[in-house]
C-alpha positions in Angstrom: 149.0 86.8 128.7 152.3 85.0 128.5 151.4 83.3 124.9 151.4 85.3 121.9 148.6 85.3 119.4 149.4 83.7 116.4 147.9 86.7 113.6 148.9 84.7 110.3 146.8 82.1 111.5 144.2 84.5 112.5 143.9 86.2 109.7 143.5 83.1 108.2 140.5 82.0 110.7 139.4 85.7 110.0 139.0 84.8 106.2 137.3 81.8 106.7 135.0 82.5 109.3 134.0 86.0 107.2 133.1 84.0 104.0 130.7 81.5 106.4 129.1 84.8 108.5 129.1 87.1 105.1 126.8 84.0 103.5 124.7 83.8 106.6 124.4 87.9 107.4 123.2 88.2 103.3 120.9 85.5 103.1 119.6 86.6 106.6 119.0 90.0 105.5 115.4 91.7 104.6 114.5 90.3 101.0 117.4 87.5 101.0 117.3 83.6 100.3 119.3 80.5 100.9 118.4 80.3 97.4 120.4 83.5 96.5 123.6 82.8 95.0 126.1 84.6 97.3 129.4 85.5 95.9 132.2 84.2 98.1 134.6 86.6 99.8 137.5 87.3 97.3 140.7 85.5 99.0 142.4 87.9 101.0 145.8 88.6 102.0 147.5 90.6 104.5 150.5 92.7 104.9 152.9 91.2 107.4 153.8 94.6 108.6 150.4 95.2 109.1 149.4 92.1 111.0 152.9 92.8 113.2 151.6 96.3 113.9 147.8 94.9 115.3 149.2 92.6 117.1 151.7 94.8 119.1 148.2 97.0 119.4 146.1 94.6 120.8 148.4 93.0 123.4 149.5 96.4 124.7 145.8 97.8 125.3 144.7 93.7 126.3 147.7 94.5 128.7 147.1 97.5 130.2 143.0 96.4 130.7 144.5 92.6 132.2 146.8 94.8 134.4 143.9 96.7 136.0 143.0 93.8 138.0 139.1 94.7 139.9 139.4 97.9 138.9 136.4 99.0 136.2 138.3 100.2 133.1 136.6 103.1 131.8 134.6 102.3 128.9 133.5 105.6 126.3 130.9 103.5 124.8 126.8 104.7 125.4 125.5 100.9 125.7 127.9 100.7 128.6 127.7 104.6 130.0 125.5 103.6 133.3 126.8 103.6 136.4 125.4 99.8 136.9 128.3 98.8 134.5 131.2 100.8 136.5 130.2 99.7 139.8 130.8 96.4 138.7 134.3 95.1 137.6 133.4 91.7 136.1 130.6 93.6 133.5 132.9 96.3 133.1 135.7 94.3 132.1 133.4 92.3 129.7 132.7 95.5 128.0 136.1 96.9 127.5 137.5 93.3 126.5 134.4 93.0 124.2 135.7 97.1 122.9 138.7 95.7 122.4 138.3 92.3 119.9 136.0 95.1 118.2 138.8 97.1 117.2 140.9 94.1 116.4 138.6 92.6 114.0 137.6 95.8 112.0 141.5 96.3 112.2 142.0 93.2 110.4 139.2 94.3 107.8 141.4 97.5 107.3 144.2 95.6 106.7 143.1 93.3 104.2 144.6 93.7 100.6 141.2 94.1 98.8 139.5 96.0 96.5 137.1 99.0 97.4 134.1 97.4 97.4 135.3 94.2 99.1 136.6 95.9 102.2 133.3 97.7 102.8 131.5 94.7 102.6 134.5 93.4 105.2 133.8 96.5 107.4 129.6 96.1 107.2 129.5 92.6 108.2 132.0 92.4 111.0 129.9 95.5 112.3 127.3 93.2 111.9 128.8 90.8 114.3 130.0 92.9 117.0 126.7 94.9 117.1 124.8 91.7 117.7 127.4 90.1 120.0 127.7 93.1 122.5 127.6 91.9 126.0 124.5 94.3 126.7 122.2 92.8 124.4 122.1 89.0 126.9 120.7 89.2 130.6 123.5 87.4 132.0 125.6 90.1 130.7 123.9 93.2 130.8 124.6 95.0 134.3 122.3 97.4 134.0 119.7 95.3 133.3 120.5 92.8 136.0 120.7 95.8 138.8 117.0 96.8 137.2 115.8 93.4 137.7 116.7 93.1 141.2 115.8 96.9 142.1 112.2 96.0 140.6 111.7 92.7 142.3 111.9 91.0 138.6 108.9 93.2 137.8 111.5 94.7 134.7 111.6 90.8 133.4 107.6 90.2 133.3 107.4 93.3 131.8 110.0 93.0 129.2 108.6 89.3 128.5 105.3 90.9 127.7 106.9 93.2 125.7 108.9 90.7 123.9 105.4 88.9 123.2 103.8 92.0 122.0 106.0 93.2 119.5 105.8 89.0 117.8 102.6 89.7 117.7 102.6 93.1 115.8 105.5 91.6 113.4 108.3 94.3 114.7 110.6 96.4 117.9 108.5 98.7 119.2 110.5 101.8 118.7 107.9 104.1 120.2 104.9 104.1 122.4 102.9 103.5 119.5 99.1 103.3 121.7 100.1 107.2 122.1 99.5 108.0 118.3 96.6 108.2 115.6 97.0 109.3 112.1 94.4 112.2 111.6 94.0 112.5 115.7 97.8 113.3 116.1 99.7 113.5 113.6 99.3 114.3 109.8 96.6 117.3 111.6 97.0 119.8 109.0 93.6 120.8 107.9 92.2 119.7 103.6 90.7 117.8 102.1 91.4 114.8 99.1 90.0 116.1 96.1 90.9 113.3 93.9 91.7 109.5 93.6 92.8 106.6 91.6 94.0 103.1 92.6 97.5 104.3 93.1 97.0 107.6 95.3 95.1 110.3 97.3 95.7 113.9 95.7 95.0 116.4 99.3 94.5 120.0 99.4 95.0 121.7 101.9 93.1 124.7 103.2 94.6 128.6 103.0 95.9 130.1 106.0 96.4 133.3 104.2 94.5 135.6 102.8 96.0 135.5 99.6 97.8 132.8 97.9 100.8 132.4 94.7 98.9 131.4 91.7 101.3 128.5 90.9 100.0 125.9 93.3 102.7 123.5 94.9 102.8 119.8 94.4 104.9 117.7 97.1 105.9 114.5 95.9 106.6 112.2 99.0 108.3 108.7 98.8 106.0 105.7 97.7 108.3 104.0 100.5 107.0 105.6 103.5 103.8 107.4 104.5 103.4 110.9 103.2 103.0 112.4 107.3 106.4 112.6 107.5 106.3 115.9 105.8 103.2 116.6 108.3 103.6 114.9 111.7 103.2 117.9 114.0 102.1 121.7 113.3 105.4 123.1 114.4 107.6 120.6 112.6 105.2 120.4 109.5 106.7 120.9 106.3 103.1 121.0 104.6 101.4 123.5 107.1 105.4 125.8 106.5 104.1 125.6 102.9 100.7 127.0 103.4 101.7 129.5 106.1 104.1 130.5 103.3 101.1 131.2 101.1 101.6 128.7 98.8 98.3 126.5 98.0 99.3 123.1 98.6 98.4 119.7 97.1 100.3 116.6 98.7 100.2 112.7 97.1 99.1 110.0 99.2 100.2 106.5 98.0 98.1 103.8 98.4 99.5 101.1 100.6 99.6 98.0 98.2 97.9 94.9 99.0 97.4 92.3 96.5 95.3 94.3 94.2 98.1 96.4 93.0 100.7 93.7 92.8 101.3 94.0 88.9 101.6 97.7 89.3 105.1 98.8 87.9 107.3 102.0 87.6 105.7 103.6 84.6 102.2 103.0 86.5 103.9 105.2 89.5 105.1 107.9 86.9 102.5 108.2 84.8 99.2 107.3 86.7 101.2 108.2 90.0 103.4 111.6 89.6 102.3 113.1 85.9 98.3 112.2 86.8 99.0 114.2 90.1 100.7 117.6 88.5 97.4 117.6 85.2 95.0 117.7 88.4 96.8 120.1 90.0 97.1 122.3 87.0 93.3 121.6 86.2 92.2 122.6 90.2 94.4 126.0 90.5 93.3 126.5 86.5 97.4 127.4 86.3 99.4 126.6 83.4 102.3 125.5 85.4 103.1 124.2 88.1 106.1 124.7 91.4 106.6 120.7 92.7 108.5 118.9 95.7 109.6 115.5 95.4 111.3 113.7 98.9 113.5 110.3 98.7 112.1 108.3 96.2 109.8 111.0 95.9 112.2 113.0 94.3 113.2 109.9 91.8 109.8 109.7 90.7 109.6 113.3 90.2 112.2 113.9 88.2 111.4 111.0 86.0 108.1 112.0 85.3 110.2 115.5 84.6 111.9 113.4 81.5 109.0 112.1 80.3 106.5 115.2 79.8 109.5 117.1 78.2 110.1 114.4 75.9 106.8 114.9 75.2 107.0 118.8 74.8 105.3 119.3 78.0 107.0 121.7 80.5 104.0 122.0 83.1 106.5 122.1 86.3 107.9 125.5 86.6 110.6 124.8 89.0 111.2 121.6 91.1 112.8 121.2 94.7 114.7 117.7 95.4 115.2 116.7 98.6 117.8 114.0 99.8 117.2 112.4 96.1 118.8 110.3 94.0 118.7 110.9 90.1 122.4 109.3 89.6 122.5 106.2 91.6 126.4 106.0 91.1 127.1 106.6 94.8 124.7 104.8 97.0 126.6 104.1 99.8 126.5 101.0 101.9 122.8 100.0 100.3 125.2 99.3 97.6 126.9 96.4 99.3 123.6 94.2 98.5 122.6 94.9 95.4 124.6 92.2 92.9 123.4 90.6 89.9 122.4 87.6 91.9 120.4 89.7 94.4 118.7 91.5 91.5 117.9 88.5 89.0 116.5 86.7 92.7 114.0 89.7 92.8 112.9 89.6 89.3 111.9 86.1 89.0 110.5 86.3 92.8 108.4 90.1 91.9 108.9 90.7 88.5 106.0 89.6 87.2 103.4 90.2 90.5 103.5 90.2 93.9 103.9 92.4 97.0 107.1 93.6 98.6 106.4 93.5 102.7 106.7 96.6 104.6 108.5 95.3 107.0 111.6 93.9 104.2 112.3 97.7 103.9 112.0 98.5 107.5 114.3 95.9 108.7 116.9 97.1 106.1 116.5 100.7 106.6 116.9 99.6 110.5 119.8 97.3 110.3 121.7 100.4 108.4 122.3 101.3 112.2 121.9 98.2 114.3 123.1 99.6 117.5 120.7 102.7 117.2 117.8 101.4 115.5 117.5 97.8 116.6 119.5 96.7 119.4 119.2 99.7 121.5 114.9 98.7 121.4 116.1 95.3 122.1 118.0 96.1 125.2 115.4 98.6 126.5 111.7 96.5 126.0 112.9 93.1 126.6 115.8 93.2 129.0 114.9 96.4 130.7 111.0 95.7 130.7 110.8 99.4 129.8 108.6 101.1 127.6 110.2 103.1 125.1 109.2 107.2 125.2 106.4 108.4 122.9 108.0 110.0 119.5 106.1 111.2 116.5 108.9 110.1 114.2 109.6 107.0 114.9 105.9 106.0 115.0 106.1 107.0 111.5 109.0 105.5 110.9 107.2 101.8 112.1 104.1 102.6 109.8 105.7 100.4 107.2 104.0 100.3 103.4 104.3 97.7 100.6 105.6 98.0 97.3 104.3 96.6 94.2 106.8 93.9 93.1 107.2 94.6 89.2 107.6 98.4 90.2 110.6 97.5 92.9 112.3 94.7 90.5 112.1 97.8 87.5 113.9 100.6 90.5 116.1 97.6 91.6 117.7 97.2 88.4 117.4 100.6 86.7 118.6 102.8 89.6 120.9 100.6 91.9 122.4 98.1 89.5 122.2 99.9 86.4 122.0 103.1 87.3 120.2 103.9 84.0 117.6 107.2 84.7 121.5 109.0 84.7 122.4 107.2 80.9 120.7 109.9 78.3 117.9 107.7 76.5 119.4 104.4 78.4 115.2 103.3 79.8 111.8 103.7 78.2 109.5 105.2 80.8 105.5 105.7 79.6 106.6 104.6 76.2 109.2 107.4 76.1 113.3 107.5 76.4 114.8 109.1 79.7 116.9 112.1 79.4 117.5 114.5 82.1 119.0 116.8 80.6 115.8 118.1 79.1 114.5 118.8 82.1 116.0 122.9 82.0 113.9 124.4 84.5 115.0 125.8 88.1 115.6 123.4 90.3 116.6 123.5 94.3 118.8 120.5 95.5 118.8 119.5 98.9 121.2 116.8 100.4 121.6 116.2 104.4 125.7 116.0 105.3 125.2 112.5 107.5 122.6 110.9 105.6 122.9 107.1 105.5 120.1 106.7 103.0 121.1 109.1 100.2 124.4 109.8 101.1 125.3 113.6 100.4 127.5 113.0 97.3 124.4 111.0 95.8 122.3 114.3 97.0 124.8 116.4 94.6 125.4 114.0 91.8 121.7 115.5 90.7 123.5 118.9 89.7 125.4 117.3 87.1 122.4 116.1 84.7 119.9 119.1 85.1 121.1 121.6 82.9 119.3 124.6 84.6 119.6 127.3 87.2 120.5 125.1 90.0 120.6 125.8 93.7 122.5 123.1 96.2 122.6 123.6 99.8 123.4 120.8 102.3 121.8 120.3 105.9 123.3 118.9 108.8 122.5 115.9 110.6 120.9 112.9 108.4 117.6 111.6 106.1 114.9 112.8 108.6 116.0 114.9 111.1 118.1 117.0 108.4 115.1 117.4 106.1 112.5 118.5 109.2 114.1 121.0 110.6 111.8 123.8 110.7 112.7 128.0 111.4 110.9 128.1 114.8 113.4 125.6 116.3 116.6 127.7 115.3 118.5 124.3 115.3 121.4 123.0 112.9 122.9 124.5 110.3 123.4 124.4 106.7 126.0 125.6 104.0 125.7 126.9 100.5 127.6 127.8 97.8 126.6 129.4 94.6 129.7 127.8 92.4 128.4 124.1 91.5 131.9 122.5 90.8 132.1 118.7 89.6 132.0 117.3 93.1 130.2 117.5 96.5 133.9 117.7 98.1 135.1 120.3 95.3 131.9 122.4 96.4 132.1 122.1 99.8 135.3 123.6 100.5 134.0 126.9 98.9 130.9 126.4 101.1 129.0 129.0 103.9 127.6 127.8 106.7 124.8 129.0 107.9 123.1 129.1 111.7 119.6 127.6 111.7 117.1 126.5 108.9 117.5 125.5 105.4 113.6 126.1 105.2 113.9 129.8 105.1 116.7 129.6 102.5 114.5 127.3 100.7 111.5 130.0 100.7 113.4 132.7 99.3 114.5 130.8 96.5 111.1 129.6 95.7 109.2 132.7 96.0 110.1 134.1 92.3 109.1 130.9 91.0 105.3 131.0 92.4 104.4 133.8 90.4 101.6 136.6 91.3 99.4 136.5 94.5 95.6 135.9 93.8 92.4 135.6 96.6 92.9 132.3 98.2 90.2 129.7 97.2 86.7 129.6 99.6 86.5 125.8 98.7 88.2 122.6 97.8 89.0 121.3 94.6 87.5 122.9 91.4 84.9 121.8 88.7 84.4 117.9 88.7 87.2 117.8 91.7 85.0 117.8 94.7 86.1 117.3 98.6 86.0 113.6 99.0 86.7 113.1 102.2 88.8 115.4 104.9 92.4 114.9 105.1 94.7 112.8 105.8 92.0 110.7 103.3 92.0 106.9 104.3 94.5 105.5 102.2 97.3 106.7 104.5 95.6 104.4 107.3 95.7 101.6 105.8 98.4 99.6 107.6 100.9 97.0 105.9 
């Protein structure tokens, strides 16, 4: 402690070690290459005041931790929360010390003269590091896990070794108890029937639970990225069967999960074979000449530009449309937008452009490493050093039921919505032969964005309000992607806010914004109920005409694994 760090020459280590590990945490990412040309770090500089000021920080708290000698520093970290790490001082200290060149190191990336967009990519790969390097994801580190071991007479290590061998096997972290759960048996229960099919998706019905329904049937839309169940996992945490209870008679899209089949399948297949083949049967099945429809994620992308694309063809058949966590303006992606360069986009083309299959599990692993510590590290710890079995969860066996994606259709969303960010450029990308213009698309429309989402951040969510040119509706959920969107009544959990003035901004809305106690579901049904026009007899059977019950739902596309 009596030798002073030397922070210039840190820094300069700091640079140089960040353009190595940047290199190696791209090109080690889902979907990434040695091939990929990866653009160096920018050279950096750094304020000596700065520097001066982090390094008075850090040897005051290293300090204050040296000077507590055997006692255990208290550590306000959740890795590190059992009493297995306070009881002992050496583990203890680890984690603190290990808290501390944390802080120091995403100091450094604060205090780096850069750009925007260079110090995020500064702040996500040194969290990178230090989520990876914590002292609780290695045995000979991990107190906890060393106290469990011994407790179970090393039965936690052969158990955590079978574990570890288990999840090679099945190509990813258990994240769930994943024996405990069967599409159909468990989850995605609601009760229909798939009344039509192509190569690309499952069109479900699902049966009345009222005596009477609206005569505008509902269409949800779900993302081509994950399995439709999400909106269906449980009966009290169903979206679809809320729907139905509701009285609306409901139609859901299955996607097909690729295989190799399907692998020159692009966007305009998924618009117009996909979304617009989806809302004629529906019209053709409730014999209605519109249409209320749901799009979720990249459910709501596709959506909106099949929208574009029937009202440049004169067609209005939607009557009103409800977005949830959905980009249509792709300017404000969030930290997804660290990865997507030039180089990482022209690498996809010539890899997928022209045929092939994007893996399940590329997505997955991405989506995971958003939130290392939460969604990969913490499974880590848990199955493999802890030899325990992580606690059955309907979510996050969804969330491990990966699908593929079609290459040519990914390379054509890659560049068009990430890069280019052209669906939000009036007549900027030919879809089903015709140009792309949202503002065309004047019908009602409900916008729903989730305050901590991670995927669609909530200023991406509200960007949509600014290129539909009718009645809109925003109202934003707490919590993030998932857990904000299913969030039924019965629960009386959360909040959300609204606010009938839709200024410019998300921030310029939200400080005239309500909050509300509970469910943005019930909002949600309120608003769509004048848009679902009169109440007929609910239909005795499925489908209609040359639409016949094919199978009962959840259909078998759903089940096919990736």
């Amino acid at each position: 402690m009596n030798s002073e760090p030397d922070w210039a020459a840190q820094a300069q280590h700091f640079q140089q070690s960040l353009g190595d590990g940047w290199k190696q945490a791209l090109q080690s990412f889902p979907g990434m290459s040695s091939s990929v040309a990866v653009p160096p770090v920018p050279p950096l500089s750094f304020s000596p005041g700065k520097l001066q000021a982090l390094q008075q920080a850090y040897l005051k708290e290293a300090a204050d931790l040296w000077n507590l000698g055997l006692k255990a520093p208290a550590v306000a970290d959740k890795r590190f929360a059992s009493e297995a790490w306070a009881a002992n001082p050496i583990a203890a200290y680890s984690a603190a010390l290990y808290l501390l060149n944390a802080r120091a190191l995403l100091g450094l990336a604060e205090a780096a003269d850069a750009d925007a967009r260079t110090k995020a990519r500064l702040r996500f790969a040194v969290e990178q590091w230090m989520a990876a390097s914590a002292p609780s994801n290695f045995m000979c580190l991990n107190a906890e896990a060393q106290k469990k071991a011994l407790d179970t007479r090393g039965v936690s290590i052969a158990k955590g070794l079978q574990n570890l061998l288990k999840d090679i096997q099945q190509g990813h972290v258990s994240m769930t108890d994943e024996s405990l759960f069967e599409v159909g048996k468990n989850v995605a229960t609601t009760e229909g029937a798939v009344v039509f099919e192509n190569e690309l998706f499952q069109l479900i019905e699902y049966k009345p639970l009222t005596a009477k329904v609206y005569e505008r049937p509902f269409l949800v839309v779900p993302p081509c990225i994950n399995k439709f169940y999400i909106l269906d996992l449980q009966p009290e945490n169903s979206l679809v069967r809320y729907l139905v209870e509701q009285g609306h008679r409901t139609f859901v899209i299955s996607w097909r999960n690729p295989d190799a089949t399907l692998e020159d399948k692009g966007w305009d297949d998924y618009i117009g074979d996909g979304c617009i083949k989806a809302v004629e049967v529906v019209g053709e099945i409730a014999s209605a000449g519109k249409i209320n429809a749901l799009g979720f994620c990249v459910g709501g992308t596709i959506l909106g530009t099949a929208m574009a694309v029937l009202a440049a063809r004169g067609e209005n058949p939607v009557a009103s449309a409800t977005l949830l966590t959905t980009f249509l303006d792709f300017s404000e992606t969030g930290v997804l937008d660290l990865f997507i360069d030039d180089a990482f986009v022209k690498y996809r083309e010539v890899q997928l452009g022209r045929g092939g299959i994007l893996k399940g599990q590329e997505l997955a692993s991405t989506f995971s490493f958003l939130r290392p510590n939460d969604l990969v590290w913490n499974y880590v710890v848990g199955n493999y050093l802890k030899g325990e079995t992580p606690p059955p969860f309907d979510l996050l066996y969804w969330n491990s039921d990966s699908t593929n994606l079609p290459g040519p259709m990914y390379a054509w969303y890659l560049r068009n919505t990430y890069f280019e960010n052209n669906l939000a450029k009036p007549g900027k990308c030919t879809v089903c032969g015709e140009k792309v213009d949202l503002r065309r698309v004047d019908i009602p429309v409900y916008i729903y964005g989730s305050r901590e989402d991670h995927i669609v951040p909530i200023a991406g969510a509200y960007a949509s309000t600014q290129h539909l040119p009718g009645k809109k509706r925003f109202v934003m959920g707490a919590s993030g992607h998932i857990a904000g969107v299913i969030n039924p009544p019965s629960k009386n959990k959360r909040s959300y806010w609204t606010n009938d003035k839709l200024h410019k901004t998300h921030l310029e809305w939200l400080k005239g914004a309500k909050e509300h106690p509970g469910s943005w579901w019930s909002d949600w049904s309120g608003w769509l109920k004048p848009h679902a026009g009169k109440q007929i007899a609910a239909p005795r059977t499925y489908g209609r005409g040359k639409y016949k019950s094919i199978e009962p739902a959840p259909g078998r596309y759903v089940k096919a694994k990736a």
